[in-house]
Each structure stands twice: as structure tokens, then as C-alpha cells.
ZAMARGU-4260 file (C-alpha; in steps of 0.2 Angstrom, whole numbers, plus 5000, padded with zeros to 4 digits):
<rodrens>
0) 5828/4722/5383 | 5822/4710/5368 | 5804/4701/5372 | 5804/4686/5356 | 5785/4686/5351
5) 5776/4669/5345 | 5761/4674/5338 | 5750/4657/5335 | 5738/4653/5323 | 5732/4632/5320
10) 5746/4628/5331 | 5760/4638/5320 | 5769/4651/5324 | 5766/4667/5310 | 5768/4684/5308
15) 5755/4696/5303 | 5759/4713/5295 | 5745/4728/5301 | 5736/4713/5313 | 5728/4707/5299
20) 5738/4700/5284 | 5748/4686/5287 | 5763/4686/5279 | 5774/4673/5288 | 5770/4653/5294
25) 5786/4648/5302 | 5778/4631/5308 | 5782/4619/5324 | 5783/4634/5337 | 5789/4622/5350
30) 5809/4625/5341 | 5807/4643/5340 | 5802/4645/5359 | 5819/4634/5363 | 5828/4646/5354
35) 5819/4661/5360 | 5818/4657/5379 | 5841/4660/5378 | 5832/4677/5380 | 5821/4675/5392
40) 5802/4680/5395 | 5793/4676/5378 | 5777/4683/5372 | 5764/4670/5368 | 5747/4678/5358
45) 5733/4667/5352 | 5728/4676/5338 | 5714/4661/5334 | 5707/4667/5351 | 5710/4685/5347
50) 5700/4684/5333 | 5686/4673/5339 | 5691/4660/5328 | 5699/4645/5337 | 5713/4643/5350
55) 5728/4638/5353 | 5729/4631/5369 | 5734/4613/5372 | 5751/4622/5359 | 5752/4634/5373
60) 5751/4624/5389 | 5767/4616/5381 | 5776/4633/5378 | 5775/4636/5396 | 5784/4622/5402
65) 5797/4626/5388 | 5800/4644/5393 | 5793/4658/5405 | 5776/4664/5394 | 5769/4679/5395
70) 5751/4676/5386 | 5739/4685/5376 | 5725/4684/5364 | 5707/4683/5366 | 5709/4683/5387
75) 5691/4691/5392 | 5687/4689/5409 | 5697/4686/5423 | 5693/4669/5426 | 5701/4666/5409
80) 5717/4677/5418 | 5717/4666/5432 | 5716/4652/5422 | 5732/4656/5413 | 5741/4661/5429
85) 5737/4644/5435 | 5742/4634/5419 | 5759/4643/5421 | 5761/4658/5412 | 5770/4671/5421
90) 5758/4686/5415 | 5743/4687/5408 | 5741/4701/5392 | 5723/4709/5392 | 5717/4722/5378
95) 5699/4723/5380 | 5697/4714/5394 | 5709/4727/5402 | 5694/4736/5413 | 5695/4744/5430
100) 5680/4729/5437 | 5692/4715/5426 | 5710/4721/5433 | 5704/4722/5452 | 5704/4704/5453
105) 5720/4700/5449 | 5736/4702/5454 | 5743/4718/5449 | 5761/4714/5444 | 5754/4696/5436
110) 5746/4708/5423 | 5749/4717/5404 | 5736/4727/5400 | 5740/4728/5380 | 5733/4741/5369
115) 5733/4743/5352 | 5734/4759/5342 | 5734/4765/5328 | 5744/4783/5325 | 5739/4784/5344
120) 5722/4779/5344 | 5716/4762/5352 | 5709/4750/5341 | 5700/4735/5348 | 5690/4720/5339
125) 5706/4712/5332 | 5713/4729/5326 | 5697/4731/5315 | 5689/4746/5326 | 5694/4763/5331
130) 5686/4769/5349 | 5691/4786/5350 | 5699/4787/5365 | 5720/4789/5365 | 5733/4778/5372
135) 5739/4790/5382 | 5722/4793/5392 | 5719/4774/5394 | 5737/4771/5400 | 5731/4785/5416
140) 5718/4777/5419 | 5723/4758/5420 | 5743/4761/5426 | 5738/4760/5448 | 5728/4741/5440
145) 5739/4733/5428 | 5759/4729/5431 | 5764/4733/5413 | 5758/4738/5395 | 5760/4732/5381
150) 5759/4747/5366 | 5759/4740/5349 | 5761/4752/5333 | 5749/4742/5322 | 5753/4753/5307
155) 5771/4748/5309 | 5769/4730/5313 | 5778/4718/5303 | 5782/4730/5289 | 5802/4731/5296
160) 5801/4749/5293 | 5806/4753/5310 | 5799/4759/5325 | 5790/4777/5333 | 5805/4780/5345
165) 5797/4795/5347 | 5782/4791/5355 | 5790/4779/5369 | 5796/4792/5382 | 5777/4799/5380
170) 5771/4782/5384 | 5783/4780/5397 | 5776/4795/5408 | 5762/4790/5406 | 5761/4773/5412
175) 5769/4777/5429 | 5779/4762/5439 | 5773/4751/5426 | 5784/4739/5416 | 5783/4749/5398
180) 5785/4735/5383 | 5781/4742/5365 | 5778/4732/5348 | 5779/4735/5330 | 5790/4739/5317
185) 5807/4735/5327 | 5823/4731/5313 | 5837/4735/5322 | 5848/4731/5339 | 5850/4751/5339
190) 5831/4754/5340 | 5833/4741/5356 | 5847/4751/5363 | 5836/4766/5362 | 5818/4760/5369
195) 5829/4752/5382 | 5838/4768/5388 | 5819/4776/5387 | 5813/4764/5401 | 5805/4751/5387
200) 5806/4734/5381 | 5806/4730/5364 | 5791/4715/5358 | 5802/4709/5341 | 5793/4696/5329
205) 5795/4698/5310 | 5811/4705/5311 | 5818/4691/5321 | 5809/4677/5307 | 5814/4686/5291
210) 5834/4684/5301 | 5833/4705/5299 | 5840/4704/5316 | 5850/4690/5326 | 5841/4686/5344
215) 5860/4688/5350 | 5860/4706/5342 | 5845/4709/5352 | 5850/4703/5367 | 5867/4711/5366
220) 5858/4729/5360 | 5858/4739/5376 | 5875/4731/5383 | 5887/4744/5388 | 5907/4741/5392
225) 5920/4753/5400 | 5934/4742/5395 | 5946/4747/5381 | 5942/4730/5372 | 5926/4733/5376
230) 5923/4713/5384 | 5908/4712/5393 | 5910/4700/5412 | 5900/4686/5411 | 5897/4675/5425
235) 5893/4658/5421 | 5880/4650/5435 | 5872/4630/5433 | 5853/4626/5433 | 5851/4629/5450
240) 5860/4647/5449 | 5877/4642/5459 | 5893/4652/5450 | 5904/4642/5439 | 5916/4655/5435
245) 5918/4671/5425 | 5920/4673/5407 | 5922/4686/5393 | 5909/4689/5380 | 5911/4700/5363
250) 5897/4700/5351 | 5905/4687/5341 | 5906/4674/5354 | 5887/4681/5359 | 5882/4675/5341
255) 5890/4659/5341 | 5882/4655/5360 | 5865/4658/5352 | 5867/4650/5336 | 5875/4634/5346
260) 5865/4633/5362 | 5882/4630/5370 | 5894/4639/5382 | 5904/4651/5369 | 5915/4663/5377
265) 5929/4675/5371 | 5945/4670/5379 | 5957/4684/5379 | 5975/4673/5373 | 5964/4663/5359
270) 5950/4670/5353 | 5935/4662/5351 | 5933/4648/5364 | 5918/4633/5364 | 5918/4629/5380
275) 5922/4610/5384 | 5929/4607/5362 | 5945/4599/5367 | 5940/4592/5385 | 5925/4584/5385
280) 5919/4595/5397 | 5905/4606/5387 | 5890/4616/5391 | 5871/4618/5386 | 5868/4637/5385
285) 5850/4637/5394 | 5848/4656/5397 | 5856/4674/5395 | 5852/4688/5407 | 5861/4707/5407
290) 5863/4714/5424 | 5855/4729/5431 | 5866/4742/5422 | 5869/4733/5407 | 5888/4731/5406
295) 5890/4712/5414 | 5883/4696/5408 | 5872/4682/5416 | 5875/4664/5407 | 5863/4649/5416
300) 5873/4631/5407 | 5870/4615/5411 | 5889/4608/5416 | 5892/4591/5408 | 5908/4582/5412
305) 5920/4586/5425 | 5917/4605/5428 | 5918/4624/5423 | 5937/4624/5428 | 5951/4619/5416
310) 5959/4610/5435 | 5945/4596/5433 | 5933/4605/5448 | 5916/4608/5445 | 5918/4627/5450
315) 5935/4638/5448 | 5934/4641/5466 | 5935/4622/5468 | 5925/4607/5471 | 5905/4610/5474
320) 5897/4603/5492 | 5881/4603/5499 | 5863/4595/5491 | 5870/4598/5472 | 5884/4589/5474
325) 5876/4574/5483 | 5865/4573/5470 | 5875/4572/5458 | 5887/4561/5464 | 5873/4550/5469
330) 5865/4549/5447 | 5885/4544/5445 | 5887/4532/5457 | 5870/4523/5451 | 5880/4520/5434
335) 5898/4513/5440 | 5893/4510/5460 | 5903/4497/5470 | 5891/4480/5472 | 5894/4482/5490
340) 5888/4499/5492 | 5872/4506/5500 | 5869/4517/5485 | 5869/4501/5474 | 5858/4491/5487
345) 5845/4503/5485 | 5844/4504/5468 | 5842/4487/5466 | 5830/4487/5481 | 5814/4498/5476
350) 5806/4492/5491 | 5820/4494/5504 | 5820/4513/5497 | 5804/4515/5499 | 5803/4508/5518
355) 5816/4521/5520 | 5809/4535/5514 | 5793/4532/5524 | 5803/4528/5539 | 5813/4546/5538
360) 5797/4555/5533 | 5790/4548/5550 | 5807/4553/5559 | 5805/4570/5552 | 5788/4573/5556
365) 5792/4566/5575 | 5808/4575/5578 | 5807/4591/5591 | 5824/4599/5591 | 5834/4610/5581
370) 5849/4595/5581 | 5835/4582/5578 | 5824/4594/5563 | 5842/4592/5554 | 5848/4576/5556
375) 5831/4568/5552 | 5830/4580/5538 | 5848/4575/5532 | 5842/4558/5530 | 5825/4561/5520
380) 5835/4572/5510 | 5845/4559/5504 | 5833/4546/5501 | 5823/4557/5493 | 5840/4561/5482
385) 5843/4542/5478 | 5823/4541/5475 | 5827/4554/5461 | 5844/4548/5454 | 5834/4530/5452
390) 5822/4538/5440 | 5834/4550/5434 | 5825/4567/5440 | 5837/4580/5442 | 5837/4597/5456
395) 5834/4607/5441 | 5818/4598/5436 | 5812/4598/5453 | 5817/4619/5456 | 5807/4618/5440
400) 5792/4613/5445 | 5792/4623/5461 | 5793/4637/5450 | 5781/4632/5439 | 5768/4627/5453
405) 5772/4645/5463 | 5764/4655/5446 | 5747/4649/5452 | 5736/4661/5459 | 5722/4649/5466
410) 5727/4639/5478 | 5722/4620/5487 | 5718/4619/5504 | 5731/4608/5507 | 5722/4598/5518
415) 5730/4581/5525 | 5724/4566/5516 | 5715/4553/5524
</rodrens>
């Protein structure tokens, strides 16, 4: 699969050809990493830090809570790791740092250890010195410490030339059960195709600034279809990962998903379909994901209007139940609710809302049985909910955060307050 690259230098996302010329500033990164995160994991590199130079960090600390970060560039030690895992980033990259005593403190699948070469030959020092020692002997001797690799081609980088295809199924053997991702020179959604089919994800930079290649031709390169008009299945999920419905991609409506940030589909009567264009009833395209063999789509939206189906429900197999749909009906009923309802009163009242939400909290804590556990959580539960829809915090932003506070590896004692 397709890993975007943001490589940052005085808070701008640029491109260097060779790790050591830049050729490209493309600016504000904070735009790129909404476009790039459609694809998923990005790769953040510091190449201020890298370079002993300066860093980027403050730009960082916001480009993980933007997309899911895997960060690089001048990591050292593995307190600086740590220290990444705990600001949010979902791996850390380590090239020198990337020793036997560094890697035993971390978590193994948390860690990249990134090695740059040039003809096969690992250079360190911000690509400035040759050690002597091959990639393939280094990748042997880190790959039962380190959860992936990161192989960069630095006499390919950013020259669009293309990539050593040749050299990845080497690599590949030779970093064991660890994640292969490899860097430099990729142009085409074909040299994708192939690394993917090798066991390798492709690191793409340049080629995706200079608009060589279109992020949705690279998310769509090692797609597969054994269907006669060769559609690929896309299922259509919310925030929180509950199905919508099912859909029908081609590489055009891909294209127009990506370039629009919207639900785009192909419908099989007419065409090219924008999802909610005539009804009102359109979607944010938040993420795309390929399944496990590559011939069926993921598509994360956030629904707006009355739902995914053209029958008026939020899902195609009717109307959604449960926490998500009392969340939600709770935020619409803030706007438009009945003088005379509860859900009004407390929205007028903070103070009865929060006498309630202590009071349930208690209930909760107190309560001994099964039947009592779930009726006393049923009523925090929707406190909590109105507490929410008053301030207009969504389940998404809260799933969020959970997600963004379970990347930490050091922990609180989580000892009561007094």
C-alpha cells in the first residue's frame, strides 16, 4: 500500500532529491496531511532534527491529531521514542538510534527501524556518511527488535526515475515478520502494484507533490477485481465503523472521492454518483482502506442528512439503534426540542445536568448487580450524552481521543483523587 511522506523543514512540508538538495517547499503541511490521511498512516520526518538543525515539533504534535503519524527524524534515544509514542504518533522511525540496547526498551511493533542506503550500503549522519556495513546484514540483525523497516534508496530519492523493484524481495527475506516499507524513486501506481505483491509498502513523496501520480492512483494500485466490469465492493461505514451500505468503485469515481473529500461512488444505471447531489444527504470521505486481498473497498464518511439510504434511514438495512443513534437524536433535538421536553430542560439547566450526572455517577459506582450495572449505566450514559450534545462533542471525537490516549506507552497511576 501507499504511505504519503511529509518531510518538514521550518514548519513546511518539502522534498529533497539525494537527502540533501531541496528541490520542493509545498508550504502549510497541515492541508497536505488532510488530504494524505484519506490514505491512511502517513509518514512524518523532521528533517531539521535529522540534521541537527532545528525541529519541528509543536508542527508535528498537530499532524498527529490530524492523521495517524508515523514519526522520524533526529529520534536518538529511547526516551525521545517514548516521548513520541506518548504525544500520539502511532510508530516511532529510528535510523541510528536503531541499536540492539535503544530497541529493547520499546515496544517492538511501535517501532521502524529506517535505514538509509546508498547502492546497498547504509549511510548515516543525514546521508552524508557511508559505514561499510550492508543493509541486508543490518536488517538480520535488528529484524527479532524492531516491527518494521523503513529502506530508503537515497540515490533514487526524489529524482522520479523510478524505483530498485529488484532489491525489495531481498529485503523482504531479510527482514523476517517485519512490516517491509521502502522509499525512493517511486513514479508510478504500477511500481505500487508491484512492491505490494512483494510483501512492501511504498513511502511516496515527490512524485505525489509534482502531481506525477494521483494519491487515488496509489491507493488504487494493488486493487484487484474478478468482475467482468472490473468494480471493486466498497462498503461504506460512519465514524464510529457501523456499515452504511455497499457501494461500487472504479478508478474514476476513486479520483473524484479524493480530489472532493466526499462519498463518490460508481452507480451501475448512471455513472458517476456524488453521493447526497440531489438529496441533501451528502458525505465527508474521512478514510479509505483495501481489504485483506485487495479486491474490496473500505470507505469511513461522516453521514450528514437523513442517511446512507435513498428510503430516508440512516443505514440500507434500516434505521440505526443503540448509543449512536441516541446521540444523535439527542444534538437534533437540542436544536428544534419541544419547550416541555426533558432534553430541553436540561439544556437550559447546566446545573440540573450536572446534579444529574453526579447523581448517576454515584448510582453506578453503588450499584451490585448485573440488572442494576445496566440500568444505572444506561442513565450515566445518557447524561453523559446530553452533556455532550450541549457542547456539541460528538462519539467520534470521543472514540478519538481514546484512541489517541491508548498510543501511550507510559502510563499514570490512576490513583483516585482526593
Amino acid at each position: 500500500m501507499i504511505i504519503p511522506s511529509i518531510d518538514l523543514m521550518n514548519g513546511n512540508a518539502v522534498q529533497l532529491v539525494g537527502g540533501r538538495e531541496k528541490s520542493l517547499d509545498a508550504g502549510d503541511p497541515m492541508p497536505i496531511a488532510e488530504q494524505f490521511r484519506l490514505a491512511g498512516e502517513i509518514a512524518v520526518v523532521d528533517l531539521d532534527a535529522a540534521l541537527s538543525q532545528g525541529s519541528n515539533t509543536e508542527v508535528i504534535k498537530k499532524l498527529v491529531r490530524i492523521a495517524p503519524c508515523r514519526v522520524g527524524g533526529g529520534i536518538r534515544d529511547a526516551g525521545a521514542a517514548l516521548d513520541w509514542l506518548d504525544a500520539g504518533a502511532t510508530k516511532v522511525v529510528l535510523g541510528t538510534a536503531a541499536r540492539p540496547e535503544v530497541l529493547k526498551k520499546l515496544p517492538k511493533d511501535r517501532v521502524v527501524a529506517a535505514l538509509d542506503a546508498v547502492d546497498g550500503e547504509v549511510v548515516v549522519e543525514g546521508w552524508r556518511t557511508k559505514t561499510g556495513e550492508s543493509v541486508l546484514d543490518r536488517m538480520k540483525e535488528l529484524r527479532n527488535l524492531a516491527g518494521g523497516f523503513l529502506v530508503t534508496f537515497i540515490e533514487r530519492e526524489g529524482r522520479m526515475k523510478g524505483t530498485a523493484i529488484q532489491r525489495i524481495a531481498e529485503l523482504k527475506e531479510a527482514c523476517g515478520d517485519a512490516q517491509l516499507t521502502v522509499a525512493g524513486g517511486f513514479t508510478t501506481p504500477e511500481e505500487i502494484a508491484q512492491a505490494d505483491r512483494l510483501g512492501a509498502d511504498a513511502q511516496v513523496g515527490m512524485a505525489l507533490y509534482r502531481g506525477r501520480m494521483n494519491l487515488a492512483d496509489g491507493i488504487a494500485a494493488p486493487l484487484k477485481s474478478d468482475r467482468p466490469d472490473g468494480l471493486w465492493p466498497t462498503v461504506v461505514v460512519d465514524e464510529l465503523g457501523i456499515a452504511l451500505g455497499l457501494a461500487w468503485s472504479n478508478l474514476k469515481s476513486l479520483r473524484e472521492a479524493v480530489k472532493l473529500r466526499r462519498g463518490v461512488y460508481h452507480s451501475r444505471q448512471r455513472g458517476l454518483w456524488i453521493k447526497g447531489e440531489s438529496s441533501g444527504a451528502t458525505q465527508e470521505l474521512l478514510r479509505i482502506d483495501a481489504d485483506c486481498d485487495r479486491d474490496a473497498l473500505k470507505f469511513t464518511v461522516s453521514q450528514r442528512g437523513s442517511g446512507f439510504c435513498h428510503l430516508g434511514t440512516r443505514s440500507c438495512w434500516g434505521a440505526d439503534e443503540g448509543i449512536s443513534h441516541l446521540a444523535r437524536r439527542l444534538a437534533d433535538r437540542l436544536k428544534d426540542a419541544p419547550e416541555a421536553s426533558y432534553t430541553a430542560r436540561l439544556s437550559r439547566d447546566p446545573d440540573l445536568l450536572r446534579n444529574k450526572l453526579l447523581e448517576e455517577a454515584g448510582e453506578l459506582a453503588e450499584a451490585e448487580t448485573k440488572d442494576e450495572v445496566i440500568w444505572e449505566a444506561a442513565d450515566l450514559i445518557y447524561f453523559t450524552l446530553a452533556k455532550m450534545a450541549s457542547k456539541n462533542v460528538s462519539l467520534k471525537d470521543i472514540a478519538d481521543e481514546l484512541d489517541f490516549r491508548s498510543r501511550r506507552v507510559s502510563r499514570r497511576p490512576g490513583n483516585a483523587k482526593t
